[in-house]
C-alpha angles and dihedrals in degrees: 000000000000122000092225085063109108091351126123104258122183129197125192116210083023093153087068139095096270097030090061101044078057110046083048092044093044096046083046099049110030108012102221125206097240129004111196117195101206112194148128096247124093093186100044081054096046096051092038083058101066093070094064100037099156098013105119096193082068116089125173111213120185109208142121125229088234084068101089093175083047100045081054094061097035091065096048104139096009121150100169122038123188113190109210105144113111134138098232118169109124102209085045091058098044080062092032109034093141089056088046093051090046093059104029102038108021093040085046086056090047094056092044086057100040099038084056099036085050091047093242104183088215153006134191126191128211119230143182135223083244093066085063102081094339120197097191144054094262092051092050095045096051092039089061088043079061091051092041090056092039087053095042088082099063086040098060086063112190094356115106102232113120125204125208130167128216118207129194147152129251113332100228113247099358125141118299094008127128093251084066099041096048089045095053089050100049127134091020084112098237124069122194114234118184094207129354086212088057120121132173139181113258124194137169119257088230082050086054091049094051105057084047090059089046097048105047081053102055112021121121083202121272101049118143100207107194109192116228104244139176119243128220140183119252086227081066099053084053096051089048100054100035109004086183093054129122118236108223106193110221101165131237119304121226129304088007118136117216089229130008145240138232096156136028126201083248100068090036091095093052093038127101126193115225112182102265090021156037118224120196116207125224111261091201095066099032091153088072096053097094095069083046094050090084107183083308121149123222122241123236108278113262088033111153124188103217132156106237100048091042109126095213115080128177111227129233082249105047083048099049086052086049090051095048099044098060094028090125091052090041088048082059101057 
């Protein structure tokens, strides 16, 4: 029996892509007592809402990160605690970084206080490849939202709340993404690509949930779990959604990387390799190590997970299924 199973769960940024693949996959798997979506708009909620009319797991909490008072009500009862809100557009935060820093530092910090002032069991963040190495506002300040969590665990001194941190590339198809925008301009006859070198990550939004399930069952507290993922060039994204079209380059915007990062060589002498995943280990409290090692088995010193040296690709053909496959959800973003 899992111990997600009747038990109060709360995701931030629940409105959201992710936030809605896992409130419907966790209803569906482990049947929780209570699921709070936790989130700052009232439309996104209200439309959410229809789809669990009469379903009284379901609760509907406005609220913003940046509240710490609010954040403190809102996880009355929690056991289980999933962080997705984020701003998260990379151009936006190169013209808004204090705004950025507002929502994805200082709202990590208030989680951090209230999930251990309301004795949460366990919390998992949500990353992004741009917090490994970043290059732009969105990645550092994620990257410090990582640090922040890691650290969460030393700073909850003798409570019991545990903090982990899952980390992983594009989710295929989600708001705001390329899949949707290509797909909005097909059959125009002419695509923007910002560079035909670019590659990026791409993962599932089930594959995301997934790793988040696993890891708030599992973690010791501090763990960094990157999901294994296949690459793909953005070209192919193109080819799969309008083979005749024209690529118009339009260069990379600010603050965007050419290929993206999971892992850094940094990290390569405290990772371990599972078989679906990669699971980095707190450095600052290395003496535990040893119980969050789990049958793992440690990369080669210096080893990067980048996008553009991964040895797993989806094909043209793999992404066109795909595409295919979810193009009435896709027609909905």
């Amino acid at each position: 029996m899992s111990p997600l199973a009747g038990s109060d769960i709360l995701i931030t940024g629940g409105t959201g892509s992710f936030g809605r693949a896992f409130v419907a996959m966790t209803l569906k798997n482990f049947d929780p007592r209570r699921l709070v979506v936790y989130s700052r708009d009232e439309i996104k909620q209200w439309e959410m809402a229809k789809q669990y009319t009469g379903d009284s797991r379901v609760r509907f909490f406005i609220g913003d990160v940046r509240d710490s008072a609010r954040l403190e009500r809102a996880l009355d009862g929690i056991d289980y605690v999933v962080h997705a809100a984020a701003l998260k557009i990379v151009p936006t935060a190169e013209y808004n970084p204090f705004e950025f820093v507002k929502t994805n530092i200082v709202g990590a910090m208030n989680i951090i206080d209230a999930c251990i002032d309301r004795r949460v069991k366990r919390v998992v963040a949500l990353s992004t490849d741009k917090a490994s190495a970043p290059v732009n506002l969105y990645g550092a300040t994620k990257l410090v939202s990582d640090k922040l969590f890691v650290s969460g665990n030393a700073y909850a001194g003798g409570h019991d709340t545990r903090f982990a941190v899952v980390r992983y590339g594009n989710v295929m198809g989600s708001r705001g993404s390329v899949i949707p925008l290509f797909l909005s301009l097909a059959g125009q006859g002419c695509l923007p690509i910002t560079d035909p070198q670019m590659t990026r990550f791409m993962v599932t939004l089930e594959q995301g949930v997934e790793l988040v399930w696993h890891a708030l069952q599992e973690t010791e507290g501090g763990e960094v779990y990157v999901k294994k993922v296949p690459s793909v060039r953005i070209t192919d994204i193109a080819q799969a959604i309008d083979p005749g079209a024209e690529h118009r380059i339009v260069g990379i915007r600010p603050g965007e990387k050419l290929h993206e990062q999971l892992i850094g060589g940094e990290d390569s002498r405290s990772t371990y390799e599972y078989a679906d995943y990669y699971k980095i280990l707190p450095a600052i409290d290395a003496a535990g190590n040893s119980a969050r090692v789990k049958g793992g088995r440690k990369v080669p010193e210096g080893f990067v997970y980048a996008s553009d040296t991964n040895t797993d690709w989806m094909s043209t053909e793999a992404l066109r299924h795909w595409i295919d496959a979810n193009r009435q959800a896709l027609n909905g973003i």
